[in-house]
N, C-alpha and C positions, 0 to 999 in steps of 0.2 A: 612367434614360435611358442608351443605351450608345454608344458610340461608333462610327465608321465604318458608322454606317448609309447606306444608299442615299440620296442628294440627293434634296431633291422641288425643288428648281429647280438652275439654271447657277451664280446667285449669288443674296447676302443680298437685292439689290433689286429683285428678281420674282418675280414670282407665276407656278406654272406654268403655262405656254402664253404668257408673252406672246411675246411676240418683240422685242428691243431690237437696237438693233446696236449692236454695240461699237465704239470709238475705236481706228482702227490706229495712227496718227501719236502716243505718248505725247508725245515733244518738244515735238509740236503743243499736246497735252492739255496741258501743265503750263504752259503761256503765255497758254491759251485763259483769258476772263472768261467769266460768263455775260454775257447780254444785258442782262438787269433790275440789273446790278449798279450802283450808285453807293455814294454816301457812307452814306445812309439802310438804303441795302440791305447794305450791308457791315458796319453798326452792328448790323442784325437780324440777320444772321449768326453774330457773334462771340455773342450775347446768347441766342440758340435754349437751348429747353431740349432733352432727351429728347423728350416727346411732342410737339413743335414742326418736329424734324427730318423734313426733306425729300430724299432723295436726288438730284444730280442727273442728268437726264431722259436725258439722253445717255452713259451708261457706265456699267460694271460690275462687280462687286467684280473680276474675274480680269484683268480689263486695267490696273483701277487698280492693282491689287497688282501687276502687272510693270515699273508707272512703277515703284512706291516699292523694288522690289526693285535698280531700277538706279540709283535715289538713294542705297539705303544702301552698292549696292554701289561705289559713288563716294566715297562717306566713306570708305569702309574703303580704296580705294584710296591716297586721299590722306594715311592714317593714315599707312602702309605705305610714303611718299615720305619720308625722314628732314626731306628741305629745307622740304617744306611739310605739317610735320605741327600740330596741331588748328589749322590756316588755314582752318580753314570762318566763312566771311561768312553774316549774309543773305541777300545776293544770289544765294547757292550755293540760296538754299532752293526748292523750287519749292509756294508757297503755296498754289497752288490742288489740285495736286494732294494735296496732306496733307489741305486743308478737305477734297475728294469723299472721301479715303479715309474720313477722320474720319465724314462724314455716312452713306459708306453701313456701316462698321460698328456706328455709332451705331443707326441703323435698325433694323441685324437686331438689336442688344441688344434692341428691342422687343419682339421674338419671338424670344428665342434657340435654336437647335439645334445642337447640340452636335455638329457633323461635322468631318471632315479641313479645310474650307474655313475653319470657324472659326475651327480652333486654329491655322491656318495666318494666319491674320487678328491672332489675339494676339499670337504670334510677332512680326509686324513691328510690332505695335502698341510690345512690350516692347521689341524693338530702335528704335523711332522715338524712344520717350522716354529712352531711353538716350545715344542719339546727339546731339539735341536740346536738352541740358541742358548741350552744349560750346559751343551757337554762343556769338556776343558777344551780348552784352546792348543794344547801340546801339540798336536797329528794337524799337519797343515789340509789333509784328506778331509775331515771333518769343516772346516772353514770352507771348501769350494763347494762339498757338498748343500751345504748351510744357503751359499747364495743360491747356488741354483737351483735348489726347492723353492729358493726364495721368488726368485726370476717368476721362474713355474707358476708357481701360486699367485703372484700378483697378474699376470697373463690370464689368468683362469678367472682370477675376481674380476677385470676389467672386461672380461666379455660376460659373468652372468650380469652387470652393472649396466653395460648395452641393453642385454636379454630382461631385464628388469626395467628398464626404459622402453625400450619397444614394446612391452606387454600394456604397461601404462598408458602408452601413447594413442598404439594402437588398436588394441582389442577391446574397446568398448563396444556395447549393444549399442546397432542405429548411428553410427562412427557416420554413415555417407548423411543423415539427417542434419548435423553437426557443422556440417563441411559449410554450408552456404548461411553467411549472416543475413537476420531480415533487417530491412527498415524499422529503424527505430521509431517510426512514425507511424506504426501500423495499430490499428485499432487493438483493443484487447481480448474482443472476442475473437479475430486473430489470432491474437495472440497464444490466448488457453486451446483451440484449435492444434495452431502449429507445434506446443510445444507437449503437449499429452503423450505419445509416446513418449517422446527424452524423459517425461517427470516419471514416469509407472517404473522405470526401469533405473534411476538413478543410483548409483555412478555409473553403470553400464556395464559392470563386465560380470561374465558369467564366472559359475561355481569354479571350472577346471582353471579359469585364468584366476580367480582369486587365490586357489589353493596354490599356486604356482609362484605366483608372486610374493604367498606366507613362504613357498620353500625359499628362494632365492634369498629373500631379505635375512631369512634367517641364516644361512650358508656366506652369506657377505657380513652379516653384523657378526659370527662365528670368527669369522675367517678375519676381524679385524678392520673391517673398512665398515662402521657406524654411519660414522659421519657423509662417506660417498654414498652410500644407502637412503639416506635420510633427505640426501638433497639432492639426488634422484628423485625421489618421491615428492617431498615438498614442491619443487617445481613443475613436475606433469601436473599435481593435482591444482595447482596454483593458476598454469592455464587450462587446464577441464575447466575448473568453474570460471574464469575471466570469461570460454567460449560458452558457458552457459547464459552468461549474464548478459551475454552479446544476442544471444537466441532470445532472448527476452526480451532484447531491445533497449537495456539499459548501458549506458557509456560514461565515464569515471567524467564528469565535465568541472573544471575548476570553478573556484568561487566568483570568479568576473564573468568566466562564463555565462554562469547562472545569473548572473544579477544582470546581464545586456540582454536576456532572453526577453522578446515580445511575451507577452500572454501568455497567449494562444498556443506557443512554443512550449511554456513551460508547464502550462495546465497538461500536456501529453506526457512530457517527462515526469512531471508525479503520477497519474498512471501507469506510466511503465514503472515507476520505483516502486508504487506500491503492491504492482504486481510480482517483483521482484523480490523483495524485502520477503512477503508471504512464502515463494515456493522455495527461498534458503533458508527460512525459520522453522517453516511446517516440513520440508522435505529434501530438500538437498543438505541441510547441517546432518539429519539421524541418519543420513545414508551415508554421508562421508564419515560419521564418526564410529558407523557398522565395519566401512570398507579397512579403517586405519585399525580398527580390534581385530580386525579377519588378516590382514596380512602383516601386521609384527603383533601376534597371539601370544605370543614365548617372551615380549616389552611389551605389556602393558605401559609402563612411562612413556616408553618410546611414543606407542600411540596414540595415549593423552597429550602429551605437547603436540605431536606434528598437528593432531587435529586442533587444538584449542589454537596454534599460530597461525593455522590456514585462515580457520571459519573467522579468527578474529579479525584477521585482515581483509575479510572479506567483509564482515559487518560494520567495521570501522569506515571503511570505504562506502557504504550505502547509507551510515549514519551523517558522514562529512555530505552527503544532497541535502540533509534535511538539516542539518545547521545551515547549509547556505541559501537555502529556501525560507526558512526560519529570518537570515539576515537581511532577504530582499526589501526592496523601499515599494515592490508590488503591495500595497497592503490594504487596495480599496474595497468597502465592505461585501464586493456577489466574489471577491478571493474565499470569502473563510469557509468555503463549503471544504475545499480541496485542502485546506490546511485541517479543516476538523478530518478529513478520512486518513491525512497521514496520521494526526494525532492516533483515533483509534486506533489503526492496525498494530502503533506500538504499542499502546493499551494492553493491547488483545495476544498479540502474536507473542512479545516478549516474554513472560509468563514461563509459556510452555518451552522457553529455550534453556529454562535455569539447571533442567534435571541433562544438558548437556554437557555439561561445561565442571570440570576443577572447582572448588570453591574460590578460589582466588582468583582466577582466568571472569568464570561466572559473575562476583562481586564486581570486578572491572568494567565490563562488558554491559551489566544489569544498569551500572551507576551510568556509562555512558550512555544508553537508553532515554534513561530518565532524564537526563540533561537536554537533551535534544527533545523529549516529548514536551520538556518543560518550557524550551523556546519556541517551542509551535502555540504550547498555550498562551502566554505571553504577548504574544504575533495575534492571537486570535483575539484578544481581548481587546487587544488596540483596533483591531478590524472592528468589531462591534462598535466600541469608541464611535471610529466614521462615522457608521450609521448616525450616530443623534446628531454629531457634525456638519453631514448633510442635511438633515433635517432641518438645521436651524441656519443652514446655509443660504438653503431655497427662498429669497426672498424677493420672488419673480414679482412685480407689480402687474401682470396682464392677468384681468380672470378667464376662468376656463368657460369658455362658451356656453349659454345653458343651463350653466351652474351644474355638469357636470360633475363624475367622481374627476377629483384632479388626477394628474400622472404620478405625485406624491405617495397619493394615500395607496396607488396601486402598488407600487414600487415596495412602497415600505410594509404592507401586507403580507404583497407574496414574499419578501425576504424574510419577516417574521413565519410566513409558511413552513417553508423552506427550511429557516434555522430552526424549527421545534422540532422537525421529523430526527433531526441529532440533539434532541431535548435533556439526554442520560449525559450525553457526553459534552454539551455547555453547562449542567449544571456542575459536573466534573472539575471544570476548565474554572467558573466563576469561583466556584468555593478552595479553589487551590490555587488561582494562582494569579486571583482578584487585589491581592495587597501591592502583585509586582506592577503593578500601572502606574502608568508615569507620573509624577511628581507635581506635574506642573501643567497636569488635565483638569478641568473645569469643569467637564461636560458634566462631567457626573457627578451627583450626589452620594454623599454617607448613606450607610445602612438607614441610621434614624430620617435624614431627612429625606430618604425615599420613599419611608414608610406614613410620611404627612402630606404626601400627594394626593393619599384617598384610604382615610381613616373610615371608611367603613369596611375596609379589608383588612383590618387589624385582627378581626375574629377569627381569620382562615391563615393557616399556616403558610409562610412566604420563605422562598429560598433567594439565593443572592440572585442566582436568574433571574425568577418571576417578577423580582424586584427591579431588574434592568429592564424586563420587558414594558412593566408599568412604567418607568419613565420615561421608554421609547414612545407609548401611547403620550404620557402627557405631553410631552415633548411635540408631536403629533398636531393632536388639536389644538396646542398653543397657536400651530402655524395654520390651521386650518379657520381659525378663526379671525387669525389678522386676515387671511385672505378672503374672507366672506365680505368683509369689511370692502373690498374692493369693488361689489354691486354696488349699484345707488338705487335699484328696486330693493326692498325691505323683505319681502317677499321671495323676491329670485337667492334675497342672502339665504334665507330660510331652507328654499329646496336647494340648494347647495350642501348646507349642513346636513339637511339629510339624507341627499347621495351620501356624501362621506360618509356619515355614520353607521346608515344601515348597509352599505360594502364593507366596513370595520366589522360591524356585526356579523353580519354573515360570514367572515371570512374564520373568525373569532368560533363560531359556531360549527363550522365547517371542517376546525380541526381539533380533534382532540387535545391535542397536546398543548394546542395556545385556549384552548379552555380551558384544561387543568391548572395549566402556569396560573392565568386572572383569575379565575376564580368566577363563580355562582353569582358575590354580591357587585362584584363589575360588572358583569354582562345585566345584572337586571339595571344598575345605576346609565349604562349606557344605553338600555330598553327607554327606558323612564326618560331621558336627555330628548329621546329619539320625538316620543309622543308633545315634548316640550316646544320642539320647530315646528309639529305637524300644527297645533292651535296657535301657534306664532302664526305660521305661512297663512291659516285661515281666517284668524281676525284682523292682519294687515292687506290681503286680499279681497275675500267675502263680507265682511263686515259694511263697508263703505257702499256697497252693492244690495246688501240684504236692507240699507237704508233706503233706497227707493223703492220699494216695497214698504214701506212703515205708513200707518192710517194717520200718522199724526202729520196736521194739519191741512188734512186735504176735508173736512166736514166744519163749515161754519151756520151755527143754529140750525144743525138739522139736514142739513144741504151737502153735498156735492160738491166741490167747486171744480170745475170741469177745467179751468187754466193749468191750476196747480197739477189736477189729477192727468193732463195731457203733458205736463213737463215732467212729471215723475217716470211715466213709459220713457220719456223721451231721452232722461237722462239713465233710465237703465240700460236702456238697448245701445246706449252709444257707450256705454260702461263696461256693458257686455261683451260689444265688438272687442273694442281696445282690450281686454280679459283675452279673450278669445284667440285676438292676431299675436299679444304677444305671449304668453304661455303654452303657445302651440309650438314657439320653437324651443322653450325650455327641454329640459332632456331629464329623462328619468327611466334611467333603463333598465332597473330591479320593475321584473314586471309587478310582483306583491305590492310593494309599493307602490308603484304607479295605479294598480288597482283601488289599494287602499285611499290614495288621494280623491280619483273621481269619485269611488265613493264616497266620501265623508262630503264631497262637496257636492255632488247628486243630493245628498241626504239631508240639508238645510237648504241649498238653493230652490232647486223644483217644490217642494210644500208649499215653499213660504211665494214663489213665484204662481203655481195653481191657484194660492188660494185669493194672494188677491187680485188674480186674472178673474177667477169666478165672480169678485166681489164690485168689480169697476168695470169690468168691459162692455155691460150693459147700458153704460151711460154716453157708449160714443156710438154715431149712427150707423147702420151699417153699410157698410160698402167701401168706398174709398178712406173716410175718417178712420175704419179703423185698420183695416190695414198698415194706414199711415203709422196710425200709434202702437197697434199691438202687433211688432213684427214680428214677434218668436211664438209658439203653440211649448206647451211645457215638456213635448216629444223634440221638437225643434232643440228647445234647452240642454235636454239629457244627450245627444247628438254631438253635440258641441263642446258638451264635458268632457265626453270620450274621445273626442280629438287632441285634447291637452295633454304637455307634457312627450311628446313623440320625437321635436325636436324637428318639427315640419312646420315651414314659414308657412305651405299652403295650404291650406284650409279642405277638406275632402268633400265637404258640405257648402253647398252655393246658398246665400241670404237670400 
């Protein structure tokens, strides 16, 4: 029911259409008996229950209420006289007019509506018994009077206290949107979806129910009932937002709770938190703290606490997720994404909540923040921790096929990916809150002896990050090279190295952000490494090869010697084969790379195999002899090149 609607009559004690006349003469009025009065009749009167009450016949609430307005405004007069202050008699009282008042408010309590006329009716009701409770106690008239304005008036407060609750409850915008909780399990784009009206509109109620709800509260904190006022309020607003928080999809879950949650479970609930968290920081705090200035406008105090004990209870309650997510024993290192996004949001959002808040409520509120942002960071450092953990964990004895990139290097890449894209907000983490690491971690190196890992990045400026990142790498290849070790081709160790390294590269190149971390003279020291396996892999492979092709000692005084010069072919092309079968299943799946390799070995094989095909082939017969001997053509060769490295046993080219 709202307020300042249209009258359906003049006053509480007619029905529309009648026609009463009013009493001009109040002086008159407050002297006047009725006619039926005596002693019996005055006994019924004081004794009248509610439904007993008769208004009387002759007058009307608007007349009666300008006797009583000029009654009190004669108290307040006399207040306001130093010489004759609280000298209110008795006799001062005008009885009759108080009983009509009394009766015909009493009346419309029987059918109460809630208009201008009402609250204007409480109003002198709250001020009569205020006033009323000075006279002298002599006239026992004055004491029955006394209660039963008293009665009256608490009757009258306890139904706008209803009417103040039902406006709260129910006259929000979008009220039937409200009514059905979703799955807490529901996606987030769902999420902002479903809940975009409720947010455009928060708290929900329109202008006429706000201004209605400023009347009432004021007319009840008037009238004496603060505190029933206030926890009327407190509590509607206390479940609005519990059923907001539910439309969000977030549920107050205790600390065991949270710390039995699988994963999978918990990685949704901090999405729903930190969806949550956002739209009562950004939008539902400034709209409750509009709604609680807009309806006790006349208490300011009043408004500032009720809102600063709501919203704090409400933030308390969202910050207690993230202390208990904070304390979980989940702490493996692909968690710290979701823990770096609650960090930010407190970052970010908290900020903009300080110009809401009291300075003291604010300071309180602010400090709790930071304590909670501070066990995320804390949580997040030891998660990175893992990482080297694992790394130095991993000390699988099987090599990877091929000599393949390992699953390692991929793992620990993309997580290094991954954690630069929040590059602002680990350096954040590292430089604030790098000292709270455990005591009795190992992984990690000091500032300085981080910085002797690779003294040619001395000259580029390095932050605690960049600093864990480079020992993530060293860390890395330490392991990448016990595990090279586990070929017993020299060669196959080599293209293995440089899988790994040019995927490190690339990845390294690929993103900005873990390029700026390493820096310029890393990536060129890791180029430079790269070129170092490439003539490794070529003079443990090609070398021993490019020897059967050598003129030494195949010409004795002049001569030819056709033995030696048939076991030289003989031992190439069976050198070849073997080259060929087994480097064809090696794997090299950077195609640049793989390009680069045949090249380079195109590039001194075939010459140096033309030239001394041109030089000797002449000396075997033709026909069968050389076929025998010279089975490849230097097209044949380049062919074969090309085949390597694919990580295919089969050969595409038939001998």
């Amino acid at each position: 029911m709202e307020l300042n609607q249209p009258k359906k009559s003049d006053s509480f004690g007619r029905k529309e259409g009648t026609d009463t006349k009013p009493t001009s003469n109040m002086e008159a009025l407050g002297e006047k008996t009725r006619e039926d009065d005596g002693a019996e009749g005055k006994k019924n009167d004081e004794e009248q229950t509610q439904s007993e009450v008769v208004p009387h016949p002759h007058c009307d609430l608007e007349n009666v209420s300008d006797g009583i307005d000029k009654f009190l405004s004669s108290l307040s007069a006399k207040k306001d006289d130093d010489d004759k202050e609280n000298d209110v008699v008795p006799g001062d009282i005008p009885h009759e007019l108080l009983q009509q008042f009394s009766d015909l408010v009493e009346a419309k309590l029987s059918k109460p509506e809630v208009d201008s006329s009402f609250l204007a009716a409480v109003s002198r009701l709250s001020k009569l018994k205020k006033c009323v409770r000075e006279l002298k106690p002599e006239d026992s008239h004055p004491s029955i009077l006394i209660n039963r304005i008293g009665g009256i008036h608490e009757r009258a407060i306890s139904f706008l206290e209803e009417e103040f609750r039902l406006l709260l409850e129910d006259s929000r915008i979008g009220e039937s949107d409200a009514k059905g909780k979703q799955d807490h399990h529901i996606q987030q784009t769902e999420l902002s979806e479903s809940i975009g009206d409720h947010e455009a509109d928060f708290p929900g109620y329109s202008d006429d129910v706000v201004s209605s709800l400023n009347n009432l509260a004021k007319e009840m904190i008037f009238g004496g009932y603060e505190s029933e006022c206030c926890q009327v309020y407190a509590v509607a607003r206390s479940n609005a937002f519990e059923e907001s928080l539910q439309k969000l999809g977030f549920e107050n879950h205790s600390i065991d709770d949270i710390h039995k949650m699988q994963w999978e479970a918990l990685e949704r609930e901090i999405a729903i938190w930190i969806e949550a968290f956002k739209k009562c920081t950004t939008v539902y705090f400034s709209g409750e703290k509009a709604l609680a200035e807009s309806v006790f406008s006349n208490h300011p105090s009043l408004s500032d606490s009720l809102f600063s004990n709501l919203t704090r209870g409400v933030l308390i309650q969202l910050l207690n997720f993230v202390e208990a997510v904070a304390m979980t024993k989940q702490r493996s290192a692909e968690k710290l994404f979701k823990f770096l996004d609650m960090y930010e949001t407190l970052r970010d959002v908290v900020p903009a909540m300080e110009g809401l808040f009291e300075n003291e409520c604010g300071n309180e509120l602010k400090n709790e923040a930071t304590t909670a942002r501070c066990r995320l960071g804390e949580a997040a450092i030891l998660m990175f921790t893992d990482l080297e953990n694992s790394i130095k964990a991993d000390t699988g004895k099987t090599p990877v096929p091929g000599g393949a990139v390992h699953p390692l290097t991929r793992y620990t890449m993309n997580y290094l990916k991954y954690a630069c894209e929040y590059k602002d907000t680990l350096e954040q983490v590292f430089r604030e809150h790098s000292r709270l690491e455990r005591a009795d971690s190992t992984s990690r190196p000091s500032h300085d002896e981080t910085q002797s890992f690779d003294d040619q990045n001395k000259s580029e400026p390095q932050t605690p990050f960049s600093l864990q990142l480079i020992r993530v790498m060293e860390l890395l290849d330490s392991n990448l090279e016990t595990k090279a070790k586990l070929y017993k081709d020299v060669g196959l160790s080599n293209i293995f190295m440089m899988n790994n390294g040019r995927y490190i590269l690339q990845k390294i190149k690929g993103s900005t952000e873990i390029h700026d971390l390493m820096g310029d003279t890393w990536s060129r020291k890791r180029s430079s490494d790269l070129r170092q396996y490439h003539k490794n892999y070529q003079r443990e492979t090609w070398s021993k090869l490019l020897g059967c092709l050598s003129n030494e000692g195949l010409n004795v005084n002049g001569k030819v010697v056709r033995p030696v010069l048939k076991e030289r072919f003989k031992s190439f092309n069976q050198m070849f084969d073997e080259i060929h079968k087994t480097q064809s299943t090696w794997v090299v799946s950077d195609e640049q790379l793989q390009s680069e390799l045949r090249v380079s070995i195109s590039a001194v094989v075939i010459p140096a195999y033309r030239s001394f095909l041109g030089r000797f082939s002449q000396y075997f017969h033709t026909g069968r002899q050389t076929e025998k001997y010279v089975k490849y053509q230097p097209e044949d060769i380049e062919t074969s090149i090309d085949e390597l490295f694919d990580g295919n046993p089969t050969p595409r080219r038939r001998p």
